[in-house]
C-alpha positions, -999 to +999 in steps of 0.1 A: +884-628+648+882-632+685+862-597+688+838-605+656+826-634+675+825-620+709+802-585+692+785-608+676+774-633+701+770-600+723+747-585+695+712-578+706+699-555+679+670-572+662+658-595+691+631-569+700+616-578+667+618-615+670+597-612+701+573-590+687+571-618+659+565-645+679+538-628+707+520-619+670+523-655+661+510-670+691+476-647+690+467-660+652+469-692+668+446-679+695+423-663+670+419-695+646+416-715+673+387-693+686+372-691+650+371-727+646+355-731+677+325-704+668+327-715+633+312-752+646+291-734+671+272-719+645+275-746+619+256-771+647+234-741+655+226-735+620+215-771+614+196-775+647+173-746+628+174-764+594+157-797+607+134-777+629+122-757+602+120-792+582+095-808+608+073-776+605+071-773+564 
């Protein structure tokens, strides 16, 4: 029992993929964070055109 505990807090196989998990993770977070930023970029730009184009009709 003492060995199946000692391999198996010893084990590294697999944490290669839990990193690559996590650095994937952390740029979707990046990415919707930059979305919602351009997302209410446009969104304000789009209505700053919308009432200018209201004042000229």
């Amino acid at each position: 029992m003492k060995t199946f505990w000692m391999r198996f807090w010893n084990e590294t196989e697999g944490q290669d993929l839990v990193e690559y998990a996590l650095i994937v993770a952390a740029i979707a977070l990046g990415m919707i964070a930059a979305v919602r930023g351009v997302v209410t970029a446009l969104n304000s730009l789009y209505e700053s055109i919308t009432a200018a184009l209201a004042l000229t009709s």
